[in-house]
C-alpha positions as CSV (number, residue, x, y, z in Angstrom):
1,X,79.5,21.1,-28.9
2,X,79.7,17.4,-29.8
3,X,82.4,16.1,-32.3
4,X,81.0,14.3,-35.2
5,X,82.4,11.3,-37.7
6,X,83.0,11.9,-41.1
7,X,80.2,9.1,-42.5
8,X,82.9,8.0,-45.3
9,X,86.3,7.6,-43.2
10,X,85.2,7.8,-39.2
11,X,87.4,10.8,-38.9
12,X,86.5,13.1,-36.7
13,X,84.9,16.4,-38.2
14,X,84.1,19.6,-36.5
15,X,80.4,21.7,-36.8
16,X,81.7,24.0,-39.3
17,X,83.9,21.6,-41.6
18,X,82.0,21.5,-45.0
19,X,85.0,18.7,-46.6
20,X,86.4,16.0,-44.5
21,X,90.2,17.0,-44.2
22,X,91.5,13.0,-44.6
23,X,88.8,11.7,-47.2
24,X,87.7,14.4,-49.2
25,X,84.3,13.9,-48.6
26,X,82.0,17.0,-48.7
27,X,80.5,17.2,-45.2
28,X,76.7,19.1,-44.4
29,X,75.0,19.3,-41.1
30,X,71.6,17.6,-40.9
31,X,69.2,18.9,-38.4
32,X,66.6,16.4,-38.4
33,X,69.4,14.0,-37.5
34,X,71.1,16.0,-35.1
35,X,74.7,14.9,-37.3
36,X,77.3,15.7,-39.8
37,X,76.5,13.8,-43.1
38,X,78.9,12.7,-45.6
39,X,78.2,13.4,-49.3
40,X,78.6,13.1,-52.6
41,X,77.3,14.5,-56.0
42,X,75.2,12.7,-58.2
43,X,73.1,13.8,-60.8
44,X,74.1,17.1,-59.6
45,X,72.3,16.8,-56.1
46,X,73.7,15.6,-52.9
47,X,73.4,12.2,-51.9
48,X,75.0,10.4,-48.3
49,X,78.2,8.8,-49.6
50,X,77.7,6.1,-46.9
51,X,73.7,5.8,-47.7
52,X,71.8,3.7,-49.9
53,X,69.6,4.1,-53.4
54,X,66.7,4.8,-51.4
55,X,68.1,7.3,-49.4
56,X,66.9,11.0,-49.8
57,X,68.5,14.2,-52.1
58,X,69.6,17.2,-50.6
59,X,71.1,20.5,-51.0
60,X,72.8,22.8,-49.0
61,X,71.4,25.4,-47.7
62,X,71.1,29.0,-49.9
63,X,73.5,30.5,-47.4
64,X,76.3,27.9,-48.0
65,X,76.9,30.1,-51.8
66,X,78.1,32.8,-49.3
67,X,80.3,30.4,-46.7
68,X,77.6,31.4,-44.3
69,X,76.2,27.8,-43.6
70,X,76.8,24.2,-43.8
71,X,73.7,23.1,-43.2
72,X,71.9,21.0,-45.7
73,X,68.2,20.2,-46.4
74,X,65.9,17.7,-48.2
75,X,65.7,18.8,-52.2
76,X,61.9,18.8,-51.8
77,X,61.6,21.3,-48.7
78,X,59.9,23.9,-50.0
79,X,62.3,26.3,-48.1
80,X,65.7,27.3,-48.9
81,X,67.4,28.3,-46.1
82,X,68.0,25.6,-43.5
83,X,66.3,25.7,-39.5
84,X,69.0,28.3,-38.8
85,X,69.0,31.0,-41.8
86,X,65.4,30.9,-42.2
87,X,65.3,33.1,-38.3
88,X,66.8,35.7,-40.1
89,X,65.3,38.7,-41.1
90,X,67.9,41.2,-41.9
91,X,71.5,40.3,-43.3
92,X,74.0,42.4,-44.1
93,X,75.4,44.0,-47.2
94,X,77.2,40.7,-48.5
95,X,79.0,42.9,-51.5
96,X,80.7,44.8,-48.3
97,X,83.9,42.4,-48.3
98,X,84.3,43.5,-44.6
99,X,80.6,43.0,-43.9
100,X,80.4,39.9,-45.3
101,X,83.3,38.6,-43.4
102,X,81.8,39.7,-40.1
103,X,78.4,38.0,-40.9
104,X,80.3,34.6,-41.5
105,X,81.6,34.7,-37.9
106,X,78.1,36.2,-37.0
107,X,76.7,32.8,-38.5
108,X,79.2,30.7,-36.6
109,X,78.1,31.8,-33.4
110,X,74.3,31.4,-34.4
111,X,74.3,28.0,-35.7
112,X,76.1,26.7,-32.5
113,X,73.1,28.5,-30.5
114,X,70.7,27.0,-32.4
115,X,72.1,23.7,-32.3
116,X,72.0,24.3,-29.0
117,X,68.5,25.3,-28.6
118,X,66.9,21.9,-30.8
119,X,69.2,19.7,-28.8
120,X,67.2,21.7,-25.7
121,X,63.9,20.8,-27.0
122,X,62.6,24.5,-27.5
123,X,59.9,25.8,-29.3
124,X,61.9,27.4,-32.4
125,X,60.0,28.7,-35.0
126,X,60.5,31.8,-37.5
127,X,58.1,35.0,-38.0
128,X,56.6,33.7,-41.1
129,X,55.4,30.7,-39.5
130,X,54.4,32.1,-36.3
131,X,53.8,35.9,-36.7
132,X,53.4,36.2,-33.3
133,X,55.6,34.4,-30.8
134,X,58.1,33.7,-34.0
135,X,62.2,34.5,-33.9
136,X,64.0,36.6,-36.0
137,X,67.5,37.9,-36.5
138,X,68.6,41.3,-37.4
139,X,72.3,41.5,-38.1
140,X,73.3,45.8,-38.9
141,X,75.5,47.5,-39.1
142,X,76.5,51.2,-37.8
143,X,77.3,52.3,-41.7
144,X,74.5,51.2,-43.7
145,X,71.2,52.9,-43.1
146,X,68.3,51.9,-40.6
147,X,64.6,52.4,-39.8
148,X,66.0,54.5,-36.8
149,X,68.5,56.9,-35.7
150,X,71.8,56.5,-34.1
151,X,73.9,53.6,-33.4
152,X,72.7,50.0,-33.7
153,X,72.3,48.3,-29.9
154,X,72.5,44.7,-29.9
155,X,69.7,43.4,-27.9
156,X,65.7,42.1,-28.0
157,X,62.5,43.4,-28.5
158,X,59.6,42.0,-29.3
159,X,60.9,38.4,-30.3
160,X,63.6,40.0,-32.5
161,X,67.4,39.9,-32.0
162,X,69.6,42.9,-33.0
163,X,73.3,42.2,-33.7
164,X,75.7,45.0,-34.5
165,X,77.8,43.8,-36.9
166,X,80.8,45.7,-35.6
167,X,80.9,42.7,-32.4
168,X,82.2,40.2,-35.2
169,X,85.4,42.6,-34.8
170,X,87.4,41.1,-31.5
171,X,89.3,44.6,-31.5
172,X,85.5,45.9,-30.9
173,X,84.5,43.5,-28.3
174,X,88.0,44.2,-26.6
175,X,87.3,48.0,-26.3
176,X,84.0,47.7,-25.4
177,X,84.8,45.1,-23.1
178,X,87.3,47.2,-21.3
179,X,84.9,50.3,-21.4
180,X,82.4,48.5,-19.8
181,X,83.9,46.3,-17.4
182,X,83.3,43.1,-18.5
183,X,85.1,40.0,-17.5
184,X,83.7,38.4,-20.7
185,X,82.4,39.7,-24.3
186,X,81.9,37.2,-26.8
187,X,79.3,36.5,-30.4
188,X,77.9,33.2,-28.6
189,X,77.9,35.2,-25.3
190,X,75.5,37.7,-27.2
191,X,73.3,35.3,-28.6
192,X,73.0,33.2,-25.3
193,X,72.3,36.2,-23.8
194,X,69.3,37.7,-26.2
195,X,67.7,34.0,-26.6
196,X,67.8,34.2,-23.1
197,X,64.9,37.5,-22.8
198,X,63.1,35.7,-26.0
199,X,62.2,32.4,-24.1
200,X,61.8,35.0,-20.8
201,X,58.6,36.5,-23.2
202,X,57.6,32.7,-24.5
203,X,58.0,30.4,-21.2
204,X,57.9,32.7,-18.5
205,X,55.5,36.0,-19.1
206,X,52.5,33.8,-20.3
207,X,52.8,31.1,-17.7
208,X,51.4,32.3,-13.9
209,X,53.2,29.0,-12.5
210,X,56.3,29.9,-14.0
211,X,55.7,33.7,-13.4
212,X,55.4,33.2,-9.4
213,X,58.1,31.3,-9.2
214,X,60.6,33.6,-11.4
215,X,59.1,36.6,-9.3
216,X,60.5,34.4,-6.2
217,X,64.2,33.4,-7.4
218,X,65.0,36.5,-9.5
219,X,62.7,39.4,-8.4
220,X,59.6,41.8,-10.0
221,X,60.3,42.3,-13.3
222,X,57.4,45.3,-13.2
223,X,60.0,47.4,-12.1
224,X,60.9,50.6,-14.2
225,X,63.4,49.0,-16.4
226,X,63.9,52.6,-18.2
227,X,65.0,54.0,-14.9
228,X,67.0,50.7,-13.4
229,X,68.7,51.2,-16.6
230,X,69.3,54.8,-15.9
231,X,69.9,53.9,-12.3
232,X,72.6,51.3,-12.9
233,X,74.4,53.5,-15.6
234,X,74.9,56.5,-13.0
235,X,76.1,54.3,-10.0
236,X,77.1,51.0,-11.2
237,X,75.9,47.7,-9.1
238,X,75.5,47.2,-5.6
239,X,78.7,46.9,-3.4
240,X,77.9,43.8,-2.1
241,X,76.4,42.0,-5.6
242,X,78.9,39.2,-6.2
243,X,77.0,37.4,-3.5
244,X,74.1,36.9,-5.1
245,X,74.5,37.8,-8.9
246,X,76.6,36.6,-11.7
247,X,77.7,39.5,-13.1
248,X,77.4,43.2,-12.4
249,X,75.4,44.0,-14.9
250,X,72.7,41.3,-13.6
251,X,71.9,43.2,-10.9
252,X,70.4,46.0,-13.0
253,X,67.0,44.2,-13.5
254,X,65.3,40.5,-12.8
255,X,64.8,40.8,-17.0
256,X,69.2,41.0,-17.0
257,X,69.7,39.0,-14.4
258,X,67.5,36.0,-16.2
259,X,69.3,36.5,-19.5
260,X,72.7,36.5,-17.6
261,X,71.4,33.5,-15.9
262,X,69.8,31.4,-19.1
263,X,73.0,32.0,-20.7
264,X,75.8,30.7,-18.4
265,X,73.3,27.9,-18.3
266,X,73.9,27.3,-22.5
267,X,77.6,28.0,-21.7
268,X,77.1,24.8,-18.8
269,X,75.8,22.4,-21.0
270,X,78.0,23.6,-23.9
271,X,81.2,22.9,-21.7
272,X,79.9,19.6,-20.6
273,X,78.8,18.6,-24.0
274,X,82.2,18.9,-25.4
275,X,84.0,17.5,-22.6
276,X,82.0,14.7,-22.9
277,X,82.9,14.3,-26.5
278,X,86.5,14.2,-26.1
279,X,86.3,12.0,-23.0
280,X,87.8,14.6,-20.1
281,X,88.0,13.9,-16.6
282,X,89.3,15.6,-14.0
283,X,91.4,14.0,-11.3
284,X,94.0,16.2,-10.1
285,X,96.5,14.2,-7.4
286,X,96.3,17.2,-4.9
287,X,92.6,16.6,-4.8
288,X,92.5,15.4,-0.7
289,X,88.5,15.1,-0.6
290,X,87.5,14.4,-4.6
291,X,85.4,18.2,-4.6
292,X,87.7,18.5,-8.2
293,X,87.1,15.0,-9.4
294,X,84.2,14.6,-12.7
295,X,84.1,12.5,-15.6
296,X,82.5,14.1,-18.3
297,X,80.5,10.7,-19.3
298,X,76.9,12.5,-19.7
299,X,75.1,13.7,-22.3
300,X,73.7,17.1,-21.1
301,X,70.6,17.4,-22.8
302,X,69.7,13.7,-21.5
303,X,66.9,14.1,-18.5
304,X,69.5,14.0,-15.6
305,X,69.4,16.5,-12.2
306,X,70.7,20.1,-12.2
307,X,72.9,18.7,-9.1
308,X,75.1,16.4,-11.6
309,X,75.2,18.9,-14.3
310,X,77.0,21.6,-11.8
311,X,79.0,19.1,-9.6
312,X,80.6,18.1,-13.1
313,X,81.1,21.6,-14.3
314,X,83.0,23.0,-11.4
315,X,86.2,20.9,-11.6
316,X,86.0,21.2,-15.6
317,X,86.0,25.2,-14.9
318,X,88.9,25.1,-12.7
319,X,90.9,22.9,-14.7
320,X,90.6,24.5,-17.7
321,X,91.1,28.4,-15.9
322,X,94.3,26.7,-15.0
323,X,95.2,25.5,-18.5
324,X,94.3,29.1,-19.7
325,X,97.1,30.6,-17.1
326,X,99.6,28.3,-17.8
327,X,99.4,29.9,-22.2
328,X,99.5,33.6,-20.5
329,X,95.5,33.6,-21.2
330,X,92.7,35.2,-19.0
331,X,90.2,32.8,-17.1
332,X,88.3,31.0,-19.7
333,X,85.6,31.1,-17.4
334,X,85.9,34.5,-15.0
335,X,83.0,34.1,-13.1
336,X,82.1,32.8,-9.0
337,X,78.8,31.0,-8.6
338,X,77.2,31.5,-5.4
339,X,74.7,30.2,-4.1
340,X,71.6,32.2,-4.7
341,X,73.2,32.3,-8.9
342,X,73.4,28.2,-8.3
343,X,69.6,28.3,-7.6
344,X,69.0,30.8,-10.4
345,X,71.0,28.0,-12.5
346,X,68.7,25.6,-11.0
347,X,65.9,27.2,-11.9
348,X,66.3,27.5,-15.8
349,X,67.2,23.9,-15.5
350,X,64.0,23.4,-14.5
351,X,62.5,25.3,-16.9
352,X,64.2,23.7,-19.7
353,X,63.4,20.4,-18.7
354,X,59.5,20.7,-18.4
355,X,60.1,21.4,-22.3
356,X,61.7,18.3,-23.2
């Protein structure tokens, strides 16, 4: 995630401050502009403090009433929710103090994948504007009641994302974590993960090209995924799969491993995006034939090679595993990339870039 200037000042301002902790300035994200806007009220609408007479109104998104959102829009969009909080489709009970709460972090994570996802150049559009090949969210939860029976399973079907509520909870996500063996369990991790069978459905399924060659790097998705899913439940993953998968739970089917896949990709370009915006490099003085030396003086999203995006990742990843151990934390990034997952990697890349 990039780090943004507070308009008014120049001091630096994070994606989900909504007042600028040295000026004062309310703060709103503007999509069209990809930035964090300064603003003031006047004439009780929203104006840029740093623009000019001319300049447009806004106002903040509906979800900003609930601390949901930050984003703002133009006072004559005929919409009220911003690009983000118009994708969803089910919220939760926001008189639920404990609900609410958990959709607010829910929101954090979203927003951040959707940022994301324009800076990628992807088709994003909701259900009511394209009924058919359209996003939405569903955030439930466990307690309140739902079209169907038993518990709610985060996941996608059908172009629609289901969140349980209950992974807002880090005591949750720990458990479940642990139950299933996870090295990693996180909101964004979710979200990068769904996303990741929705543009499987819009860039991949309809596309022969693109269908041959994910048949080729990741496997026949026309297998049974009912019984792989039965099949990897009853005896796990393959002994041997950390050669060729990411995670465990990739091997179960080409559909898994793809989502695994497109979302260490987000986490990639994430990582790098952030570096870059606090100016990291790398250059440790054991470093005998530079393998852990990067400068993180890229733009991610910019049309450059999957080759510079990973050789600059890996010696971010080690470094900051090894800033992790020295606080007493687990690897921030507990994962080995072999070869065949560099070329999965690869090929996403690929796939994102013919959208841009």
């Amino acid at each position: 995630m990039n780090v943004f200037l507070c308009s008014e000042c120049r001091n630096p301002v994070f994606f989900e401050n909504t007042r600028c902790e040295k000026c004062g300035s309310l703060l709103g994200f503007e999509a069209g502009e990809g930035a964090m806007v300064s603003l003031l009220i006047r004439d009780n609408l929203l104006v840029k403090a740093a623009g000019t007479e001319t300049d447009g109104r806004y106002r903040y998104c509906d979800n900003h009433a609930f601390q949901a959102c930050n984003w703002i829009i133009p006072q004559d969009f005929p919409n009220m929710l911003c690009r983000a909080c118009e994708l969803n489709e089910t919220i939760p009970d926001t008189t639920n103090p404990g609900h609410l709460e958990a959709w607010q972090q829910i929101e954090v994570a979203k927003h951040r994948l959707v940022y994301s996802l324009l800076r990628m150049n992807l088709p994003l559009r909701n259900r009511h504007a394209d009924p058919q090949n359209g996003l939405a969210f569903r955030f439930l939860s466990d307690q309140a009641p739902t079209p169907h029976s038993g518990p709610v399973m985060t996941g996608h079907s059908q172009g629609v994302i289901t969140i349980n509520i209950a992974e807002a909870d880090s005591i949750h996500r720990e458990v479940t974590r642990r139950q299933l063996g996870e090295p990693y369990r996180t909101l964004i991790g979710h979200f990068r993960h769904e996303i990741g069978h929705y543009y499987w459905d819009l860039l991949i399924k309809p596309d022969g090209v693109n269908l041959a060659a994910f048949r080729n790097t990741f496997g026949d998705e026309r297998v049974d995924y009912s019984m792989a899913l039965r099949n990897y439940h009853q005896y796990g993953a393959p002994g041997n799969w950390q050669g060729n998968y990411i995670s465990a739970y990739s091997t179960m089917h080409p559909w898994e491993d793809w989502a695994e896949i497109w979302a260490h990709y987000m986490n990639f370009m994430d990582l790098l995006e952030t570096a870059s915006a606090f100016g990291i490099s790398v250059n440790p003085s054991f470093d005998q034939d530079g393998s852990l030396f990067m400068e993180a003086d890229i733009d991610p999203y910019s049309p450059i090679d999957f080759d510079t995006l990973y050789h600059k990742c890996l010696p971010l990843l080690s470094a900051v595993n090894s800033l992790n151990r020295s606080m007493g934390q687990p690897d921030l990034y507990p994962f080995v990339v072999p070869p065949p997952v560099r070329e999965k990697l690869a090929f996403v890349h690929g796939i994102v870039r013919r959208m841009s």
